[in-house]
MARMITI-738892 format. One record per residue (C-alpha): x, y, z; residue in three letters. Coordinates in pm, whole numbers, padded with zeros to 5 digits, always signed. Layout:
BEGIN
XYZALA/...
//
This chain:
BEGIN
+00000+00000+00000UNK/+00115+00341-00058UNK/+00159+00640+00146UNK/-00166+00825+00228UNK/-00083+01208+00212UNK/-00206+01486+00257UNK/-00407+01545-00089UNK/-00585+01231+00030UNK/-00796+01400+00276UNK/-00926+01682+00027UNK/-01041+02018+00169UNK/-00990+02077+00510UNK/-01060+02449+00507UNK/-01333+02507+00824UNK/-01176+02154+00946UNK/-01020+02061+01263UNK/-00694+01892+01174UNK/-00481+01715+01492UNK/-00111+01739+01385UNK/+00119+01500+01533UNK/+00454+01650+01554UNK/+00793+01540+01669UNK/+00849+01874+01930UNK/+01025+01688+02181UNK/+01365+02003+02150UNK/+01646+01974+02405UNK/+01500+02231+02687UNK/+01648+02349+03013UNK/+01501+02569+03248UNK/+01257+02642+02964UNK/+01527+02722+02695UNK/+01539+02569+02407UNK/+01853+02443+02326UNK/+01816+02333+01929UNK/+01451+02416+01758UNK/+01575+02190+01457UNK/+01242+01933+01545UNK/+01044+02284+01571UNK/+01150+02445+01239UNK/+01125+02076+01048UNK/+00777+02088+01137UNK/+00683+02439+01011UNK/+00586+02328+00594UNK/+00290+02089+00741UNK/+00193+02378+00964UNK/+00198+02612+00721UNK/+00058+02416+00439UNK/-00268+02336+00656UNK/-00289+02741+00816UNK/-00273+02837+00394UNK/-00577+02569+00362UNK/-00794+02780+00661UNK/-00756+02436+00864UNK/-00825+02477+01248UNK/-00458+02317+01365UNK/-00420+02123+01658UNK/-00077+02048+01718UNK/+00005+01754+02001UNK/+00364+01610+02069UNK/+00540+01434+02339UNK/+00886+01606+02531UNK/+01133+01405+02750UNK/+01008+01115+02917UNK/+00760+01216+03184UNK/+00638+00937+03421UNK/+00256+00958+03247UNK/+00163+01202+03475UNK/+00229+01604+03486UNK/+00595+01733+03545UNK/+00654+02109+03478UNK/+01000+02038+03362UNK/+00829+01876+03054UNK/+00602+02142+02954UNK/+00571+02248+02637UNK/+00512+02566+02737UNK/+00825+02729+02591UNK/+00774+02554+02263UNK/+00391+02702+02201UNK/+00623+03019+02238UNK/+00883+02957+01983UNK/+00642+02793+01775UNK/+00488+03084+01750UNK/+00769+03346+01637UNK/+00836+03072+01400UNK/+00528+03067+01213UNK/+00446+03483+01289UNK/+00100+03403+01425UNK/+00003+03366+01800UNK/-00052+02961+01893UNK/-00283+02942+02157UNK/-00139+02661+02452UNK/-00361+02421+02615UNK/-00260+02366+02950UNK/-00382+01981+02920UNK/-00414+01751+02663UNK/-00753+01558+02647UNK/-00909+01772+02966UNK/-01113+02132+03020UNK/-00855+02382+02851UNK/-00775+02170+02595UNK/-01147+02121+02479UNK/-01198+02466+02575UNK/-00902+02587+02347UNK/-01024+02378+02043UNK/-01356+02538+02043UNK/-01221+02897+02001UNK/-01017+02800+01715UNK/-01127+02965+01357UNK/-00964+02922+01072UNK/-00625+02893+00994UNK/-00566+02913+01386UNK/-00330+02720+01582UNK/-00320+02579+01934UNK/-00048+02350+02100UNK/-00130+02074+02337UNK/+00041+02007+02632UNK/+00259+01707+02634UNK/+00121+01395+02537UNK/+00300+01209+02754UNK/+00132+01366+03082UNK/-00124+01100+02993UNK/-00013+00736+03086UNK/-00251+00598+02772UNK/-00046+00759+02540UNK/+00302+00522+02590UNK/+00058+00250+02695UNK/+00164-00136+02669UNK/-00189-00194+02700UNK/-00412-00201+02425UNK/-00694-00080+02571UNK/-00551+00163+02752UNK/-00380+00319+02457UNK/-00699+00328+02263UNK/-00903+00491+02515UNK/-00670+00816+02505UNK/-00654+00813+02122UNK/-01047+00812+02165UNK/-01018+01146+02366UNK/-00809+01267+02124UNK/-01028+01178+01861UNK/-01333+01396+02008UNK/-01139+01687+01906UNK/-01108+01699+01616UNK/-01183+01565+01219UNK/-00865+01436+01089UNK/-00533+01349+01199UNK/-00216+01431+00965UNK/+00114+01221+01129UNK/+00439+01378+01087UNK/+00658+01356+01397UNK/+00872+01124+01218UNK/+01087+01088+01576UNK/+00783+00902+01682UNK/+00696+00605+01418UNK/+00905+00360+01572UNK/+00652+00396+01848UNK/+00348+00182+01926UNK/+00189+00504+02114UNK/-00194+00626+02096UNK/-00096+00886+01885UNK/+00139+00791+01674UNK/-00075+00438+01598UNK/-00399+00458+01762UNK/-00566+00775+01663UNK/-00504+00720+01302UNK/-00751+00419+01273UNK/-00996+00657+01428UNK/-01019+00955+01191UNK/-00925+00986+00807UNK/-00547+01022+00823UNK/-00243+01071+00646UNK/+00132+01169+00663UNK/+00243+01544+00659UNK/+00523+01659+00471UNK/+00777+01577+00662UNK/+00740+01224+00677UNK/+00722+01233+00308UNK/+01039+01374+00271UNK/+01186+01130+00547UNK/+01048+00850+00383UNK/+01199+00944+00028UNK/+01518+00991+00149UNK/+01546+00653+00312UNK/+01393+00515+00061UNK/+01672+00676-00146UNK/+01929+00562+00072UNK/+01806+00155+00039UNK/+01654+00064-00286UNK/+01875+00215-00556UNK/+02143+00428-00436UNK/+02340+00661-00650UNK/+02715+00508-00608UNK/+02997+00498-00445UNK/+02765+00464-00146UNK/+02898+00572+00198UNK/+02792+00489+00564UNK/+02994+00674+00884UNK/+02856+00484+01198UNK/+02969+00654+01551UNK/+02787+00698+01857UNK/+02885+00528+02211UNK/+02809+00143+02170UNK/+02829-00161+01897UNK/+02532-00278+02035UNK/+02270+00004+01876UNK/+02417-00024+01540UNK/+02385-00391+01495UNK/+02077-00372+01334UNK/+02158-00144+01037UNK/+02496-00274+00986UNK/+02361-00618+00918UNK/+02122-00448+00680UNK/+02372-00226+00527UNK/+02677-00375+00481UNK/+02551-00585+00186UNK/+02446-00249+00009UNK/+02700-00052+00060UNK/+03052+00039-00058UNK/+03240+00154+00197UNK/+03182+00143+00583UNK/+03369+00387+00802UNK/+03368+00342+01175UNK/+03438+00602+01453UNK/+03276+00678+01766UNK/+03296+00482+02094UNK/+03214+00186+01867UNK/+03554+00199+01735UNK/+03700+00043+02034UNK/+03514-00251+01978UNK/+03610-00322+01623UNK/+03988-00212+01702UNK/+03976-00496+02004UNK/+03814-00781+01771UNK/+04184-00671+01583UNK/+04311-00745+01853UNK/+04473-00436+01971UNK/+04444-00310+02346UNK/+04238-00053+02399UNK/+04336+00116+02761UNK/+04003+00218+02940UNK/+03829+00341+02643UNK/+03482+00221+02587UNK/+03460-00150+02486UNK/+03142-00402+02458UNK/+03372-00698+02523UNK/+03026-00931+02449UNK/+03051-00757+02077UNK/+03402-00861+01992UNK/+03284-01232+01826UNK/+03001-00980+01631UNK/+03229-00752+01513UNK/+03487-00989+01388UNK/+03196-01151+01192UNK/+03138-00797+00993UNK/+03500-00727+00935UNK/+03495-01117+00782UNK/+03139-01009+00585UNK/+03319-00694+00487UNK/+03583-00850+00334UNK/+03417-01125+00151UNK/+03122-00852-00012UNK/+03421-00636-00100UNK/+03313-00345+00143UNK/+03566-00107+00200UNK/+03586-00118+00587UNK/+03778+00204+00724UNK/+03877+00170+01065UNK/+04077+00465+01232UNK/+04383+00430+01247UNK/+04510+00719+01502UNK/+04313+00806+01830UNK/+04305+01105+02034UNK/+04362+00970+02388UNK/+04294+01126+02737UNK/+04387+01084+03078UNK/+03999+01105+03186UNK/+03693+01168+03002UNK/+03693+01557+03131UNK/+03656+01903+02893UNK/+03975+01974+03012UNK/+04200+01628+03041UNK/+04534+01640+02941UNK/+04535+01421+02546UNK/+04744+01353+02270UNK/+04744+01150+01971UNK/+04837+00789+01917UNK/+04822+00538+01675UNK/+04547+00359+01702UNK/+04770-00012+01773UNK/+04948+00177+02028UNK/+04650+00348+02274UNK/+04824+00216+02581UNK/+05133+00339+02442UNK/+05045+00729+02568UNK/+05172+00828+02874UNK/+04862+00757+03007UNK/+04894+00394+02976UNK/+04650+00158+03000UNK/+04377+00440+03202UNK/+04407+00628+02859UNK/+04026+00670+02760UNK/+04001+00719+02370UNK/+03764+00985+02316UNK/+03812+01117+01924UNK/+03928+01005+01590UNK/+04297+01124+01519UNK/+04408+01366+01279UNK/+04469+01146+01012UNK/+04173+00900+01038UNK/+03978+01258+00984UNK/+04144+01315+00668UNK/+04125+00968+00530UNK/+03747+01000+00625UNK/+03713+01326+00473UNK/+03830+01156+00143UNK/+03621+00864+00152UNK/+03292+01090+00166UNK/+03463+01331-00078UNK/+03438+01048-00279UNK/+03096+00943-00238UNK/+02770+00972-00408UNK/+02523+00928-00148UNK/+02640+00959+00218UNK/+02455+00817+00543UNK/+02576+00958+00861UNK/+02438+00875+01229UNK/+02692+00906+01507UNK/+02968+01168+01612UNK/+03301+01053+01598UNK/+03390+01150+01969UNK/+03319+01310+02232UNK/+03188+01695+02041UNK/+03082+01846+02318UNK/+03397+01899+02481UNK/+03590+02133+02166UNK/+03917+01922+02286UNK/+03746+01625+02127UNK/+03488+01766+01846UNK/+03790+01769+01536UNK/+03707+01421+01454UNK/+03274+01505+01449UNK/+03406+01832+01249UNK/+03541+01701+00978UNK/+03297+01467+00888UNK/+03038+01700+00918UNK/+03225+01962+00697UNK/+03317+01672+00443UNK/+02956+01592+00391UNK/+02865+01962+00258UNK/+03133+01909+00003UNK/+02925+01572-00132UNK/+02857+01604-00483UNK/+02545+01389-00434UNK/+02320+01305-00173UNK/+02448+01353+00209UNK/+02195+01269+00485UNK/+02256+01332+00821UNK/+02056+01096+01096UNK/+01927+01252+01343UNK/+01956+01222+01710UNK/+02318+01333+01837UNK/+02457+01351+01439UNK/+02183+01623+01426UNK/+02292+01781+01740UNK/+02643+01781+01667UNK/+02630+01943+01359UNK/+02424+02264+01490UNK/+02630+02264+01805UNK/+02971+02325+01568UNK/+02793+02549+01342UNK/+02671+02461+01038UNK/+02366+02550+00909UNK/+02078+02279+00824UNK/+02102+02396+00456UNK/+02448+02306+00422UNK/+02365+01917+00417UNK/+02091+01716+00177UNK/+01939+01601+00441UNK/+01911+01593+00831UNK/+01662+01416+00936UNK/+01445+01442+01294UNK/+01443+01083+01340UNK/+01744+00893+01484UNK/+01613+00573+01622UNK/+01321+00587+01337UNK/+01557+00598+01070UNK/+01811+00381+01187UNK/+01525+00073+01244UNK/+01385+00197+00899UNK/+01747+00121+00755UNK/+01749-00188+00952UNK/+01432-00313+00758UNK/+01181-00299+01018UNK/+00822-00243+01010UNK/+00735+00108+01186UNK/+00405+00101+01340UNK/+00333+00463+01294UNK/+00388+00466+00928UNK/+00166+00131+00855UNK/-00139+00332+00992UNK/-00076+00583+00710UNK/-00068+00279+00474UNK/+00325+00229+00496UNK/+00427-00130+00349UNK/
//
């Protein structure tokens, strides 16, 4: 079945339209630290204000314990929303309760109100069926149709994301569609050479997609805490850097599947190496045979690719047609330890082809060092969505919009 979007569901002007978006921004003490999610959600908005659709706009933040939390209000991102898209967005101060029914009501068109957090409601993340499907039914009440696009969110079984959609017409919003034809992009026919960079802490959360990948891909470059993993199924010490010892036997098996598919597998070959994972701890650079060669010794933590993995990186993607990254390459929030994240990130603007960026920390990492969105093909909102969509797997939230 195809994609239902949002031509499916015909005029909507005079309509109350529930928009599920992916709002869930970095926020402390009510600042938002990176309104990427916000401003990726602002076509859909718009598209439906330019129809006169009365928008309802619910999303989840953080990881509240199904109950209200201040700390999780969305609050500050009704505000932002709102310089974003130049027109006030009125803020519900509950999501299924008095204010929020209230606050649909006094909608006209082309109006827009924000929820507050989905998540305050324990049916929302519900294991239970029932439970799950008694929420979406409040939801339901208020309004006519439900267009999906928090593309974050897919991955997720929740009464929102799943639910609701069997309970009014439905279809995906514009940012899913452009998710979804970028990974599509990125596993059916490729433009090639074909590039994946995998970082990010552990092995263990990139097992699926490198099964998945490695097959279709042409070169595989590895940096990140999961380097110390592959570097230790070499059989090189590693000092105290991070290491999934129960991933050794794994890893060994893709270096083997590597070479028999003919996938160039690019390993680092120089670390930068601390004396403690600190902003501030004293580092230098060592090949990456020889971590417990530093003075440091064996309580050397790795926490960067060296200088001249960087460059060899920085080649490989040069070199590339299509690029897939998820995953810094160290540690980027300390500036010490950010070169490695850098230069991948500044190699992928130079891609003569299509460079996608995804989500989740890669997403992070790039804003935090300064580029701008524009400078990539792609960066998409959905880390853990579009790494299980690369692994093969069926997202529930995008089979209830006809997904298959």
């Amino acid at each position: 079945m195809a994609l239902r979007t949002l031509e499916s569901l015909g005029n909507l002007s005079g309509k109350r339209v529930i928009v599920r978006c992916d709002l869930n921004v970095p926020l402390k003490d009510g600042v938002i630290g990176d309104d990427g999610r916000i401003r990726a959600s602002l076509p859909t908005l718009r598209a439906l204000i330019d129809q006169g659709a009365r928008v309802i706009v619910v999303s989840h933040l953080g990881r509240p314990k199904g109950e209200p939390d201040p700390q999780y209000s969305l609050a500050p991102v009704a505000e932002r929303l709102a310089e974003l898209l130049g027109r006030p967005v009125m803020f519900a101060h509950d999501t299924v309760g008095a204010s929020a029914q209230d606050t649909v009501a006094g909608l006209h068109n082309g109006d827009v109100a924000l929820l507050e957090n989905l998540r305050f409601n324990a049916g929302e993340t519900a294991k239970d069926d029932a439970e799950r499907l008694a929420f979406a039914r409040d939801l339901a009440v208020l309004a006519d149709a439900v267009v999906s696009d928090g593309f974050g969110a897919v991955h997720r079984k929740h009464a929102s994301v799943y639910d609701l959609e069997g309970l009014l017409p439905s279809a995906a919003g514009l940012l899913i569609a452009a998710e979804l034809d970028v990974l599509d992009r990125l596993t059916e026919k490729p433009e090639r050479p074909y590039t994946v960079v995998l970082g990010g802490s552990k092995v263990s959360d990139k097992l699926g997609v490198i099964d998945h990948l490695l097959p279709r891909v042409d070169r595989l470059l590895i940096g990140g805490g999961m380097l110390f993993t592959f570097l230790a199924a070499q059989g090189h010490k590693v000092g105290a850097s991070l290491l999934e010892a129960d991933q050794i036997d794994t890893v060994k098996g893709y270096i083997a599947t590597a070479a028999e598919k003919g996938v160039e597998l690019v390993l680092p070959t120089d670390v930068v190496v601390a004396a403690s994972f600190a902003a501030d701890a004293d580092h230098e650079v060592a090949a990456a045979d020889a971590i417990e060669g530093t003075e440091f010794g064996p309580s050397g933590v790795g926490l960067d690719i060296g200088p001249d993995t960087a460059a060899a990186f920085a080649e490989a993607i040069a070199g590339s047609k299509t690029v897939f990254w998820n995953g810094p390459m160290g540690v980027f929030e300390f500036p010490a330890f950010a070169a490695g994240t850098r230069a991948v990130a500044q190699a992928l603007t130079k891609v003569d082809g299509l460079s996608v960026v995804g989500g989740g920390d890669s997403a992070a990492a790039v804003r935090t060092l300064g580029f701008a969105d524009d400078q990539f093909g792609h960066i998409s909102t959905g880390g853990g969505a579009s790494l299980e969509f690369l692994e093969g797997k069926k997202l529930p939230g995008l089979e209830a919009l006809g997904w298959s």
